[in-house]
C-alpha positions as CSV (number, residue, x, y, z in Angstrom):
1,X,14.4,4.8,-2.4
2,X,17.4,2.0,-2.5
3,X,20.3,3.0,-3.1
4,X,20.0,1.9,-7.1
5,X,17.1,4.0,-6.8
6,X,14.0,1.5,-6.8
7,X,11.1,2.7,-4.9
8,X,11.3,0.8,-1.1
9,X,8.7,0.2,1.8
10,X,9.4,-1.1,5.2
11,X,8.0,-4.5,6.6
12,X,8.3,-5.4,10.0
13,X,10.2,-8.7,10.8
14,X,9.2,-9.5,14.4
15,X,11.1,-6.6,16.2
16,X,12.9,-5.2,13.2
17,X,11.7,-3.7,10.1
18,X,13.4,-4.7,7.0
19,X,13.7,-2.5,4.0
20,X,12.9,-4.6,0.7
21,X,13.0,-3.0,-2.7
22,X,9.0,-2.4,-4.3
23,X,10.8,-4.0,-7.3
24,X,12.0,-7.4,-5.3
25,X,8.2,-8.3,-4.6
26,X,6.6,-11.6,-6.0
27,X,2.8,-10.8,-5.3
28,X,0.7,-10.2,-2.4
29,X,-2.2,-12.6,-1.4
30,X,-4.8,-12.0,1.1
31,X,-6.4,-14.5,3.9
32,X,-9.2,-12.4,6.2
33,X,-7.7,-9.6,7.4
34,X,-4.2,-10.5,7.3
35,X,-1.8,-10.0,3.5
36,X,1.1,-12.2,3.0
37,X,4.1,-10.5,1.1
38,X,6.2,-13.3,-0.8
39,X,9.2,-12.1,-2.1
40,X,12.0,-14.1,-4.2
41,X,13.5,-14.9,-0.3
42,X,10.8,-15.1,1.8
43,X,7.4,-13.8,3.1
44,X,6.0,-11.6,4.9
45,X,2.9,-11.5,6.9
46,X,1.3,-8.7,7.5
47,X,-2.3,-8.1,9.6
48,X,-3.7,-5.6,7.4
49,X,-6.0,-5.9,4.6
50,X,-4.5,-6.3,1.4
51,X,-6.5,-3.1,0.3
52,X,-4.8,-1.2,3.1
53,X,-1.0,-2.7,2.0
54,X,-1.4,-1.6,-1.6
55,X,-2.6,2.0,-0.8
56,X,0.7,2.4,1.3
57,X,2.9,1.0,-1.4
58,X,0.9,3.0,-3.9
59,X,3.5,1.8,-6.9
60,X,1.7,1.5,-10.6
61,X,3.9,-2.1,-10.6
62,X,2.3,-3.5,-8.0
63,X,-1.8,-4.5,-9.6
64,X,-4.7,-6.3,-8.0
65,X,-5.9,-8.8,-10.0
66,X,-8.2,-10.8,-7.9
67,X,-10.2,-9.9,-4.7
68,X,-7.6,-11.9,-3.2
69,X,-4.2,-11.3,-4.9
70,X,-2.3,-8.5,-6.1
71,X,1.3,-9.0,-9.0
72,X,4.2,-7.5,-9.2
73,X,3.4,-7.0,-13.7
74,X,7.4,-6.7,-13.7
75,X,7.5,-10.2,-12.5
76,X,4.8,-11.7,-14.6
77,X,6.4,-14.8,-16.6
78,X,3.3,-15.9,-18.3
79,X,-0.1,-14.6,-19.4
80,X,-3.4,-16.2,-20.5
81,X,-6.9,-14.9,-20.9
82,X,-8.3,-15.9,-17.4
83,X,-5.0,-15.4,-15.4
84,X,-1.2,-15.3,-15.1
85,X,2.3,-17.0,-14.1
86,X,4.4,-15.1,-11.4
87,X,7.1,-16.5,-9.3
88,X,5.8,-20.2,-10.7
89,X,2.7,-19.5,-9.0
90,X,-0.5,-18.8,-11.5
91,X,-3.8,-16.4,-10.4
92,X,-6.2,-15.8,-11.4
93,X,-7.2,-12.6,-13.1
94,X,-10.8,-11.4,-11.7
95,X,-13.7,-10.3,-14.0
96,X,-13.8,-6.8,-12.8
97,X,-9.9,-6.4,-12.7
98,X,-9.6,-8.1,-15.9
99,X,-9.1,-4.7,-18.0
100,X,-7.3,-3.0,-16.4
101,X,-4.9,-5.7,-15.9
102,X,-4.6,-6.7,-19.6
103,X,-3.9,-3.5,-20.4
104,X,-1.0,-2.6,-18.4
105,X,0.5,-5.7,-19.7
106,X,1.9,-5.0,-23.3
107,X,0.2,-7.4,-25.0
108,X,1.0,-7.1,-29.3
């Protein structure tokens, strides 16, 4: 936990590992086996699947959406039937993750 008591996880910088708030997260893409982290400052790449990077965040925020992406829903800026704005970036949203998704959004 941060100090204003967000949930936080640890991603390694190199030598260091930097604490970033789950809340401060953009989205999380994949490429093979490696999962970039973009955040409002910078990214972070990680060599693990993206699979394996949500499990150990493990926040209900934090949603796949594609086979290749996962969203921060707090951060979601725009939504349409077939995908969604975050961090002026839009994804797609994924047949089989389309549900679930558009669920979790409050759509009225």
């Amino acid at each position: 936990m941060t100090p204003d008591g967000h949930q936080a996880i640890f991603l390694r910088d190199g030598r260091q590992w930097n604490r970033i708030a789950v809340n401060e997260l953009l989205y999380l893409e994949a490429d093979d086996n490696c999962t970039t982290v973009r955040t409002a400052t910078r990214d972070y790449i990680l060599s693990r699947m993206l699979k394996d990077v949500l499990d150990g965040i493990a926040d209900p925020r934090i949603v796949r959406v594609h086979r290749s992406h996962a969203v921060n829903l707090d951060r979601v800026t725009a939504v349409s039937d077939n995908g969604l704005h975050v961090g002026g970036r839009w994804f797609p949203i994924g047949r089989s993750y389309r549900e679930e998704v558009l669920g979790r959004l409050k759509l009225l």
